[in-house]
Backbone as CSV, one residue per row, in Angstrom:
resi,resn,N_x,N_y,N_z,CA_x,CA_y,CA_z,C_x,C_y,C_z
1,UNK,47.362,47.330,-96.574,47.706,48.730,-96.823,48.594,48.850,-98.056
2,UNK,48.289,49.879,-98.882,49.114,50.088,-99.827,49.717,51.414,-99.765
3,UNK,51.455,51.176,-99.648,52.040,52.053,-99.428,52.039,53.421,-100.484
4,UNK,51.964,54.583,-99.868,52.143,55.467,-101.034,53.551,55.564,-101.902
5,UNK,53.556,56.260,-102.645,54.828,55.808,-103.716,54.637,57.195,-104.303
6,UNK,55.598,58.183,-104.375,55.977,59.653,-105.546,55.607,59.354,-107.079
7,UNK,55.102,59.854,-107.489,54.290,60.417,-108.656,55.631,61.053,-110.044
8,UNK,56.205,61.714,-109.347,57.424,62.308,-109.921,58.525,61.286,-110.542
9,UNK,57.935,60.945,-111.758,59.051,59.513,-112.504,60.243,60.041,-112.964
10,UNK,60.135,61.400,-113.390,61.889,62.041,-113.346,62.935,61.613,-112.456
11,UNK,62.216,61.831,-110.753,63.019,62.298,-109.815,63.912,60.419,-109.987
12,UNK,63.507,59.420,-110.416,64.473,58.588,-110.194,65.808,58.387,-110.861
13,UNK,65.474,59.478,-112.064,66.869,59.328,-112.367,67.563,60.427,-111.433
14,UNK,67.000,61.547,-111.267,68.204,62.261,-110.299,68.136,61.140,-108.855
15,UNK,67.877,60.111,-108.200,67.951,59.722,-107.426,68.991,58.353,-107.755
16,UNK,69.187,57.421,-109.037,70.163,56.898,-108.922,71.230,57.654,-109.491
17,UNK,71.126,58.266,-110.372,72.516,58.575,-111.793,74.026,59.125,-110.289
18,UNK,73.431,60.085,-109.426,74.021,60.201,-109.286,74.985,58.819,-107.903
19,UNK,74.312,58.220,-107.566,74.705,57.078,-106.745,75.465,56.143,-108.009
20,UNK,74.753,55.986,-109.059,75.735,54.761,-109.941,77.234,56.040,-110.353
21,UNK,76.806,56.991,-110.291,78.360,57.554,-110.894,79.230,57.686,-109.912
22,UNK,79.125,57.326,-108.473,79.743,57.670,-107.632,80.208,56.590,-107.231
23,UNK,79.415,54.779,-107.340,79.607,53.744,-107.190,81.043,53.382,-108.216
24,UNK,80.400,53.561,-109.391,81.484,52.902,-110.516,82.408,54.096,-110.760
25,UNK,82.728,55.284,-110.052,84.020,55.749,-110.400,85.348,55.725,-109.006
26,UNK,84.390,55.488,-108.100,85.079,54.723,-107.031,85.680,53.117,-106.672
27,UNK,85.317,52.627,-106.186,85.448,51.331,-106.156,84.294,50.462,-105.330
28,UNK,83.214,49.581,-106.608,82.162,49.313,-106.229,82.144,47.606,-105.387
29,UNK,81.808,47.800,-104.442,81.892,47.272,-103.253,80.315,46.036,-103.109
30,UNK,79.935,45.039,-102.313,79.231,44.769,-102.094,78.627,45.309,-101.040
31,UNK,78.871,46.404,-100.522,78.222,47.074,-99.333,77.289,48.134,-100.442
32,UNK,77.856,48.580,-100.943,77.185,49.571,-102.491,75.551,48.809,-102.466
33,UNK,75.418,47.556,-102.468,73.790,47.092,-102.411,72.673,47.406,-101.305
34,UNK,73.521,47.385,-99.724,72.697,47.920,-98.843,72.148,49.264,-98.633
35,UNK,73.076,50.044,-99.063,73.392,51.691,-99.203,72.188,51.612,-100.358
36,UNK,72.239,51.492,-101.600,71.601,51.725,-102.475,70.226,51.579,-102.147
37,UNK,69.658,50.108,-101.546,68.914,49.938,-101.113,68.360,50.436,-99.823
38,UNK,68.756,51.094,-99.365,68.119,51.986,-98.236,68.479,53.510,-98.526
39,UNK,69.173,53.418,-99.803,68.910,54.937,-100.325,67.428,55.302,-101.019
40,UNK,66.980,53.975,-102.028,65.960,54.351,-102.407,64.929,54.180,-101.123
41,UNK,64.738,53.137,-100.643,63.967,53.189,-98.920,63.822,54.504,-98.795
42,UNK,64.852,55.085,-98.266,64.850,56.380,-97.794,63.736,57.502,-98.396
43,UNK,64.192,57.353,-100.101,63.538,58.071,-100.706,61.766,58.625,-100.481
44,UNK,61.484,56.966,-100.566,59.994,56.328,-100.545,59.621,56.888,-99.278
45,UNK,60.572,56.944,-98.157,60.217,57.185,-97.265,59.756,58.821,-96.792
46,UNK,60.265,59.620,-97.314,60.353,60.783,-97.206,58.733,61.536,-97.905
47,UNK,58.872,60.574,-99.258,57.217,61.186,-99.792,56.100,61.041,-98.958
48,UNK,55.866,60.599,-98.175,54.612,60.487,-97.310,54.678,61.108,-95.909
49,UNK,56.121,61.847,-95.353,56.391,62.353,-94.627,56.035,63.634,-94.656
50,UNK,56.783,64.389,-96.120,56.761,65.447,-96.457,55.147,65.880,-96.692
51,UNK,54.230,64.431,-96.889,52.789,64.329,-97.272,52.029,65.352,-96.340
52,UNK,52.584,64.817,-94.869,52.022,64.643,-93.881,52.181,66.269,-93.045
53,UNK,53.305,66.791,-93.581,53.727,67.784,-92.916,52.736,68.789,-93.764
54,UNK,52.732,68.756,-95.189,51.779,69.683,-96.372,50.088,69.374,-95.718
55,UNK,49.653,68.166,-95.540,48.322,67.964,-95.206,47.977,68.373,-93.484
56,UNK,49.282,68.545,-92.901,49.157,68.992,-91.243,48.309,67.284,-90.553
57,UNK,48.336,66.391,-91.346,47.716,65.159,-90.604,48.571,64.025,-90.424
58,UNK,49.449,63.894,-89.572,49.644,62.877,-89.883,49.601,61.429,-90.109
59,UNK,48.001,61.168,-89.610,47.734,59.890,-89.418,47.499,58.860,-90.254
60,UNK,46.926,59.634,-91.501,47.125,58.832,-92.910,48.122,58.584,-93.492
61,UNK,49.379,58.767,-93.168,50.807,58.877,-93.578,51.519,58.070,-93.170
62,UNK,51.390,57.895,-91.514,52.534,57.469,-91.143,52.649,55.958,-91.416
63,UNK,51.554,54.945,-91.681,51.956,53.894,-91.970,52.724,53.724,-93.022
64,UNK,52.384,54.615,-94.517,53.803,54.700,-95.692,54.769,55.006,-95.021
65,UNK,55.039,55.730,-93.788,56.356,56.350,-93.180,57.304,55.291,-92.890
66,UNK,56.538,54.122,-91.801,57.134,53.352,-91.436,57.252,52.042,-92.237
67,UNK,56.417,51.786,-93.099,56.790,50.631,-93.859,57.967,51.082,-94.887
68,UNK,58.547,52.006,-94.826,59.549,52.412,-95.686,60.971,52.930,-94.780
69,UNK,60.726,53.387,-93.969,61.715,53.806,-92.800,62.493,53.034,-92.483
70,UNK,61.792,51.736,-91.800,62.307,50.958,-90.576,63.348,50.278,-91.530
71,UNK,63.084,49.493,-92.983,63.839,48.429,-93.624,64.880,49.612,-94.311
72,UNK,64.682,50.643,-94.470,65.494,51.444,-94.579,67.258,52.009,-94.266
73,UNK,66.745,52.233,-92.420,67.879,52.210,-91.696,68.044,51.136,-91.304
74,UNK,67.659,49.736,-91.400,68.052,48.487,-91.545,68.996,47.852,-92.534
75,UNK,68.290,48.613,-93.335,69.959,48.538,-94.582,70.929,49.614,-94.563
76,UNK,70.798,50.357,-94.112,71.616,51.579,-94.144,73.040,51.635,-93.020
77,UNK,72.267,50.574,-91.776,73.168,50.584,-90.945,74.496,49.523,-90.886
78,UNK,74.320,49.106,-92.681,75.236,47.620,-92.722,76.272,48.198,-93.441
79,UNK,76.104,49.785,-94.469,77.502,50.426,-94.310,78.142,51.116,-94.104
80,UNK,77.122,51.879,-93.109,77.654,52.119,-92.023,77.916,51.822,-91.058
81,UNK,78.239,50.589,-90.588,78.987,49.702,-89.330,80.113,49.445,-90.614
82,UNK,80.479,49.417,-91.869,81.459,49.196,-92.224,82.063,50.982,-91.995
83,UNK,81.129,51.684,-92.595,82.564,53.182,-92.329,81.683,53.941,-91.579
84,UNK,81.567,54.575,-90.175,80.957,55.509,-89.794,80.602,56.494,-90.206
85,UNK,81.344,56.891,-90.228,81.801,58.228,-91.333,80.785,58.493,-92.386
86,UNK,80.117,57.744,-93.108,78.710,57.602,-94.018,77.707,58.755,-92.918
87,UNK,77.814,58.598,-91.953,76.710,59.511,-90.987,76.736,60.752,-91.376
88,UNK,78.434,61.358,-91.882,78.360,62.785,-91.916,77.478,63.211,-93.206
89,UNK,77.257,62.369,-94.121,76.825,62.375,-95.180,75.373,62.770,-95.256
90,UNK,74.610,61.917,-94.234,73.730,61.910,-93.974,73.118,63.505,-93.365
91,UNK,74.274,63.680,-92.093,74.198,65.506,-91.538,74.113,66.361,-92.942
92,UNK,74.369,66.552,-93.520,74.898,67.651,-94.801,73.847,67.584,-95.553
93,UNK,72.871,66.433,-95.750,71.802,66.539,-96.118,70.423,67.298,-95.166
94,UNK,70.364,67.331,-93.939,69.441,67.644,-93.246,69.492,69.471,-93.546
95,UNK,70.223,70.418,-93.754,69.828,71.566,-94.188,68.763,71.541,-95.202
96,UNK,69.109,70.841,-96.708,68.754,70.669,-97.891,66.569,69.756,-97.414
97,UNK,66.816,68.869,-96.432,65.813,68.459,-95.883,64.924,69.305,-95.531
98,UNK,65.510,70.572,-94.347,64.600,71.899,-94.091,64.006,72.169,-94.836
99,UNK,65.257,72.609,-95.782,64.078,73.678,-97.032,63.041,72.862,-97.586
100,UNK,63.315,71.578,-97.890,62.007,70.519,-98.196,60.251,70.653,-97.061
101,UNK,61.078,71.001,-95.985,60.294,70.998,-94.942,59.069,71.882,-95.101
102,UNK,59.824,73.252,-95.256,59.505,74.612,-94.985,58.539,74.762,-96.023
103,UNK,58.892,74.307,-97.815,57.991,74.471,-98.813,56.924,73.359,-98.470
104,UNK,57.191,72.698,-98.320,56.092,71.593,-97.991,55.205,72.223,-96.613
105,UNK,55.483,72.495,-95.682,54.619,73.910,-94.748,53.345,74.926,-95.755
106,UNK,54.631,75.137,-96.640,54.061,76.716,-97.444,53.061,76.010,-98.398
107,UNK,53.267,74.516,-98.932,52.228,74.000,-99.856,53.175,74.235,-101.187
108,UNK,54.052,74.721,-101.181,55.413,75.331,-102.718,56.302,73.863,-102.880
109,UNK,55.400,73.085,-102.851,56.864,72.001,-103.648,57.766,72.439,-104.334
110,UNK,56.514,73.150,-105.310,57.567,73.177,-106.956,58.265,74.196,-107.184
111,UNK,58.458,74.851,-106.021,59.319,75.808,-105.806,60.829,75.664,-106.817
112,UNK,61.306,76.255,-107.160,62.417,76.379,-107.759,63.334,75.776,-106.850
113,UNK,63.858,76.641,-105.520,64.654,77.162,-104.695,64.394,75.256,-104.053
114,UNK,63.354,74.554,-104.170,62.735,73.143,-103.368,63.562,72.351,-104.214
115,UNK,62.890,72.535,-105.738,63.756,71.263,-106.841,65.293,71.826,-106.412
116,UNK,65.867,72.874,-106.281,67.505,72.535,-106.211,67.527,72.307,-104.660
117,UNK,67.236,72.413,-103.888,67.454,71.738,-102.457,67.579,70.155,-102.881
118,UNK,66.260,69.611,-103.460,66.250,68.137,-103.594,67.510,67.370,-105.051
119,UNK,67.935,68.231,-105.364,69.090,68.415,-106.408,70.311,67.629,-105.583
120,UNK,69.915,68.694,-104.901,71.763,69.207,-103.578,71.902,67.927,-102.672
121,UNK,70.614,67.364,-102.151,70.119,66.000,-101.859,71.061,64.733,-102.489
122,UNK,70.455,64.620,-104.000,70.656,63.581,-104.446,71.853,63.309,-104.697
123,UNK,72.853,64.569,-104.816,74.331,64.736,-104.990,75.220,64.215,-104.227
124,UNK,74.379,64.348,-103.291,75.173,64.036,-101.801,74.971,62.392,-101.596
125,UNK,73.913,61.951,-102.295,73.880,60.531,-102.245,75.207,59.822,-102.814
126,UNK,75.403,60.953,-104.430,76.514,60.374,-104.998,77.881,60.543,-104.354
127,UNK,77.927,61.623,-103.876,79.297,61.613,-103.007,79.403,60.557,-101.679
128,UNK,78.371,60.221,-101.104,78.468,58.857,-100.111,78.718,57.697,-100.815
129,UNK,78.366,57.353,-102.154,78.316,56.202,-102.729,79.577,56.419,-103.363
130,UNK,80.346,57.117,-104.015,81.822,57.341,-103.884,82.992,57.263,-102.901
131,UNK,82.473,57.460,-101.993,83.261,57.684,-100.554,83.456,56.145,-100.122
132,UNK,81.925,55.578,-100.254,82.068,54.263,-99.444,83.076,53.266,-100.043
133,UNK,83.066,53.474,-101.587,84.213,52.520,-102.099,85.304,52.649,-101.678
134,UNK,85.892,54.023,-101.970,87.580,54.817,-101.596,87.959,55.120,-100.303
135,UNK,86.785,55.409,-99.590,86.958,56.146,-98.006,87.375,57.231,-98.209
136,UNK,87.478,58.052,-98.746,88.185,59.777,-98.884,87.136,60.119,-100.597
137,UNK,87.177,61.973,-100.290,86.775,62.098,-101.291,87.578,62.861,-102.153
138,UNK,87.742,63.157,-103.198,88.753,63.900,-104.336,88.439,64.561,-105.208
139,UNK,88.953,64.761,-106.082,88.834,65.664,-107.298,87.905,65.192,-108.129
140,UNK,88.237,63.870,-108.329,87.125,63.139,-109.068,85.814,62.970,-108.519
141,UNK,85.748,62.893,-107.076,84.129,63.170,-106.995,83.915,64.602,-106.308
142,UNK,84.359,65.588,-106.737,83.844,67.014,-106.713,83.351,66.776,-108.486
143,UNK,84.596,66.327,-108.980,83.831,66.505,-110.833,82.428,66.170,-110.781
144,UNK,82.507,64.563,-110.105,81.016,64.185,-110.556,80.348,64.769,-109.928
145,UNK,80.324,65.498,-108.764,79.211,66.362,-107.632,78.852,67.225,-109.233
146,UNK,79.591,67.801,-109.332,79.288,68.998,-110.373,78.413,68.977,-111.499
147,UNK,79.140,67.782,-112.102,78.849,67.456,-113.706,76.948,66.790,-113.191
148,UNK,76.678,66.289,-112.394,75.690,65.838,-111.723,74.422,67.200,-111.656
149,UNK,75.275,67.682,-110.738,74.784,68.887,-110.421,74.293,69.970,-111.354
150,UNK,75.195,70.702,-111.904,74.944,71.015,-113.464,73.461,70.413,-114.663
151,UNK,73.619,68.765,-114.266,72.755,68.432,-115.644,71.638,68.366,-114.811
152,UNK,70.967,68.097,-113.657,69.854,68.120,-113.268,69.227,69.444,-113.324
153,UNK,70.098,70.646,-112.758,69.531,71.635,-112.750,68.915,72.039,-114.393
154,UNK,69.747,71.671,-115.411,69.099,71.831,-116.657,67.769,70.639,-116.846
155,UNK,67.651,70.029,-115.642,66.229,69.451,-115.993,65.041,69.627,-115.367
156,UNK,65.425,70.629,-114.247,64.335,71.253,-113.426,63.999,72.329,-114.705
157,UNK,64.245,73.227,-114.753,64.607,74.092,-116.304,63.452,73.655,-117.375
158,UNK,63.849,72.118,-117.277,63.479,72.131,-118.447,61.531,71.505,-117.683
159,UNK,61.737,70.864,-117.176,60.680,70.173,-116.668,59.508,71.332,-116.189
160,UNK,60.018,72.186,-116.041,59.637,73.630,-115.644,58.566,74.624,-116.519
161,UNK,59.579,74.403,-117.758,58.923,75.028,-118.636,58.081,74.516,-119.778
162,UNK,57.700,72.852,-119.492,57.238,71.971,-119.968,55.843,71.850,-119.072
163,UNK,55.878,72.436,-118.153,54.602,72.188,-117.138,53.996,73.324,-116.210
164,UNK,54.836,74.013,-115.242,54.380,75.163,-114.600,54.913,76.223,-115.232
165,UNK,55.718,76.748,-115.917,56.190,77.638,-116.943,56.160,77.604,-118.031
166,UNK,55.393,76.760,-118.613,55.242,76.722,-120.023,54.571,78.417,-120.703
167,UNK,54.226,78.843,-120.075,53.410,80.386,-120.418,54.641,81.405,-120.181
168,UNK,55.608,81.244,-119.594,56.173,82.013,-118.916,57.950,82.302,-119.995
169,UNK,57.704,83.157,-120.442,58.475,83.377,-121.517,60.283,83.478,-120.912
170,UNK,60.043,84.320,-119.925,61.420,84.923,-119.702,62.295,83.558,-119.204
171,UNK,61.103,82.564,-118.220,62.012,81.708,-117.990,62.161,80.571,-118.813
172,UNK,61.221,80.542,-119.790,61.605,79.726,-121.616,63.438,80.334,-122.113
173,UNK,63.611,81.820,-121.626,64.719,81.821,-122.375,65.826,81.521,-121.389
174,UNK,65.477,81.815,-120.065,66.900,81.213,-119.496,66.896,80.369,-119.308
175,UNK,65.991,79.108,-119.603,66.226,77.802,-119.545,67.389,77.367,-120.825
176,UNK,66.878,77.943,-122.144,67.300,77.611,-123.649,69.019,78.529,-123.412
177,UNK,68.858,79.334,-122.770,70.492,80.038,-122.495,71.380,78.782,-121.157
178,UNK,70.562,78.588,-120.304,71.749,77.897,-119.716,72.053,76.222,-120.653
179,UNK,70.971,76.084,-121.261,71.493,74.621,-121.996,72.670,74.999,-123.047
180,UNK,72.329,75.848,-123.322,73.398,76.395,-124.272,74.618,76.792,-124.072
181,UNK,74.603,77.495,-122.943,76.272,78.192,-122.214,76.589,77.187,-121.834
182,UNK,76.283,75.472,-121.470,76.556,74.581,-120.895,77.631,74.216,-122.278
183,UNK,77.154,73.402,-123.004,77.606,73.041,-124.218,78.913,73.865,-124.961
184,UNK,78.582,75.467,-124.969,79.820,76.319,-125.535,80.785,76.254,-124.648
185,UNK,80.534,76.003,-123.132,81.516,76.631,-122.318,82.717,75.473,-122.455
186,UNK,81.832,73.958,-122.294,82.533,73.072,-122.166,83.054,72.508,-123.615
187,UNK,82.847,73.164,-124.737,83.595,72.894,-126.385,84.926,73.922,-126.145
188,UNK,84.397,75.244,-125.574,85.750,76.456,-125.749,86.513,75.735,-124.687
189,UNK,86.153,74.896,-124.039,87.364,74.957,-122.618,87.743,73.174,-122.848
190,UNK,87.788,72.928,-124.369,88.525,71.551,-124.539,87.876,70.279,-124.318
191,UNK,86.664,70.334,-123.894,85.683,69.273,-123.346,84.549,68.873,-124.079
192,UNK,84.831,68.790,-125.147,83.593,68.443,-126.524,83.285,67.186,-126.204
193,UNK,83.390,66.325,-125.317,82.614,65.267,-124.984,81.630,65.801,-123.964
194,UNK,81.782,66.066,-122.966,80.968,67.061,-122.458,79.807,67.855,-123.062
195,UNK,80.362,68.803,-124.186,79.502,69.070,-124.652,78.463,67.894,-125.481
196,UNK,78.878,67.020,-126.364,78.262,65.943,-126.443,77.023,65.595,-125.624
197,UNK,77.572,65.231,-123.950,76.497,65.078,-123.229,75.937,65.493,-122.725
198,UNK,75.763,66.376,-122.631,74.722,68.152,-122.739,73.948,68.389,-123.763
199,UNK,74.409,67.938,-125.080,73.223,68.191,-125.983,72.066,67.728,-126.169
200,UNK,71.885,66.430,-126.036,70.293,65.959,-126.041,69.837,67.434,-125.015
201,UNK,70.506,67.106,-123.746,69.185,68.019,-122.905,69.115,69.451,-123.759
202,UNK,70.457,70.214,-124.614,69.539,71.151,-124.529,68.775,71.197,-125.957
203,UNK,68.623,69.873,-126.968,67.781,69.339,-127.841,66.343,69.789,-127.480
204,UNK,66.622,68.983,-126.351,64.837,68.369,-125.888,64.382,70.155,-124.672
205,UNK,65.394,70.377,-124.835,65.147,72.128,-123.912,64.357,72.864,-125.367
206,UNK,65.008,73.159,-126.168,64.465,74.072,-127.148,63.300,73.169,-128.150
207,UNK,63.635,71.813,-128.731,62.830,71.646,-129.385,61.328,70.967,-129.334
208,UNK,61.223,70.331,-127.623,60.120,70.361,-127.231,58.979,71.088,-126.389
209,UNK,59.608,72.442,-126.520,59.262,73.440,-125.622,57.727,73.608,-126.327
210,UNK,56.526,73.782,-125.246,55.271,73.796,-125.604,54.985,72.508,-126.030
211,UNK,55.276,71.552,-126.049,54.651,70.325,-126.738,53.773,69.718,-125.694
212,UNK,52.692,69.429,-126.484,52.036,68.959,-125.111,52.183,67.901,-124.737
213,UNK,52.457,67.690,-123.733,53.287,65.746,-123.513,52.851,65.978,-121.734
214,UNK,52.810,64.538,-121.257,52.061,64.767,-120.311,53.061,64.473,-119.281
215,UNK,53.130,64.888,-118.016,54.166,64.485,-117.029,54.669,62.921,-116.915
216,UNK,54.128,62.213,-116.997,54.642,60.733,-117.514,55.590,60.898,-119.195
217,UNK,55.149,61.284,-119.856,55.835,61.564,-121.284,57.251,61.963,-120.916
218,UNK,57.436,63.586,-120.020,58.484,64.233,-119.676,59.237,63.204,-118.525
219,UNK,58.755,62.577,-117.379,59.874,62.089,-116.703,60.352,61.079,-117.761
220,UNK,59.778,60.479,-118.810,60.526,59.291,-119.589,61.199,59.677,-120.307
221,UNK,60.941,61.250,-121.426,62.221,61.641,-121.807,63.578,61.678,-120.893
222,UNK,63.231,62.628,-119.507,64.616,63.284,-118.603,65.119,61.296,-118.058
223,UNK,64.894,60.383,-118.087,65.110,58.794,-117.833,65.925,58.987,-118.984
224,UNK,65.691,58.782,-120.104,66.469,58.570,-121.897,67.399,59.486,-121.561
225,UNK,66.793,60.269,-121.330,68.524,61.467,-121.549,69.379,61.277,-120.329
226,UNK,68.949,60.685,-118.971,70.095,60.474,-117.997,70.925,59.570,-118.357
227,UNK,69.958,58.544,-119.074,70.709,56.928,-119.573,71.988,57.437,-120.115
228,UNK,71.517,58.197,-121.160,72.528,58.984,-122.298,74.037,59.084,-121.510
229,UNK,73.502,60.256,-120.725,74.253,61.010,-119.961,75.069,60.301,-119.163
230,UNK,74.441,59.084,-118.499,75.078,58.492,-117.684,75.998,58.092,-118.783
231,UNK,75.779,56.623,-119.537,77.128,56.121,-120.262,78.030,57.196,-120.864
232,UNK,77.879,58.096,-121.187,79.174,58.916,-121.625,79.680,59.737,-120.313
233,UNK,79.460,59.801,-119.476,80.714,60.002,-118.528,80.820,58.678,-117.987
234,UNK,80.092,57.714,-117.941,80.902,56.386,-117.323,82.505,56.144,-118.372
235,UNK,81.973,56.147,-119.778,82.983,55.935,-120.781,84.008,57.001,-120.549
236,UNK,83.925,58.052,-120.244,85.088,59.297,-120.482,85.576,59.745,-119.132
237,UNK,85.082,59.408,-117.944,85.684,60.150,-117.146,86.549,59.199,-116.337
């Protein structure tokens, strides 16, 4: 059997960036490997679930379900027997899961309202992978929830209007306005590194808009620009 595997080569950078920023601004641990590794598990695991719920069958599915599941919470449960507490992490995600649910019902993956559910998701990965180093969470990982938070949504945006909105003018301009208010807000308010790492995205927001590049093309740009993104807040924050 060959397991199914997500199509969506973007979604891995919103699936580590925010776990490595939460690892290395905390204190990175050798438990950080099991977690990680049954974070992506997890991931894998979920695409053939969500498959199953959109196709109403589940019988072609569930073997990707479980060959990804089981080694999953097999790693998952090694740090959490170090901090329990990792569980609540896990709760806070199951709202954000629904709405995954519900569009996947409706057949609307690409729902807007779906990509920031699965946003709100991956955030929360980074705030567990912060937590597990420090045990408490702080100021510093609300920043990174944010700063996280913030740059993905400028890549649904952008990914958006590169593929199912490319025709769609009005939301061409509020994509090119929020890359932009990103960048001014954070130069007027003292944070020109920030702005710094905001600009590729809103580069590649305005100046590849309409280009025809194929969904493999676009998740390898939004990969380059997380890389980006990532080392300059590893360096500055």
């Amino acid at each position: 059997m060959k397991p199914l595997m997500p199509k969506q080569h973007g979604a891995w950078a919103m699936l580590i960036l925010p776990f490595a920023l939460g690892m290395e601004a905390g204190n990175p641990t050798w438990y950080h490997l099991p977690l990680f590794i049954g974070w992506v598990l997890l991931y894998l695991a979920i695409f053939p679930f969500l498959l199953a719920i959109k196709k109403k069958n589940a019988a072609p599915y569930l073997p990707s379900f479980f060959f990804f599941i089981i080694p999953a919470l097999l790693s998952l449960s090694i740090p959490i027997w170090k901090d329990w507490r990792l569980i609540f992490f896990g709760l806070l995600m199951v709202p954000f899961f629904l709405i995954n649910i519900y569009f996947a019902r409706k057949n609307r993956e690409r729902s807007f309202l779906n990509d920031l559910s699965a946003v709100g998701v991956f955030g929360i990965g980074g705030l567990a992978s912060y937590f597990l180093g420090i045990g408490q969470l702080d100021l510093r990982a609300a920043t990174i929830w944010f700063l996280t938070m913030i740059f993905f949504i400028g890549s649904i945006f952008f990914v958006k209007t590169m593929i199912r909105e490319k025709e769609n003018i009005t939301f061409r301009r509020i994509s090119w306005g929020y890359h932009v208010l990103l960048i001014t807000a954070f130069f007027a308010a003292g944070f020109s590194w920030l702005s710094l790492a905001f600009l590729p995205s809103t580069i590649r927001a305005i100046v590849l808009n309409r280009k025809q590049l194929s969904m493999i093309h676009v998740g390898v740009i939004e990969i380059v620009n997380s890389v980006f993104f990532l080392v300059l807040v590893f360096y500055f924050l």
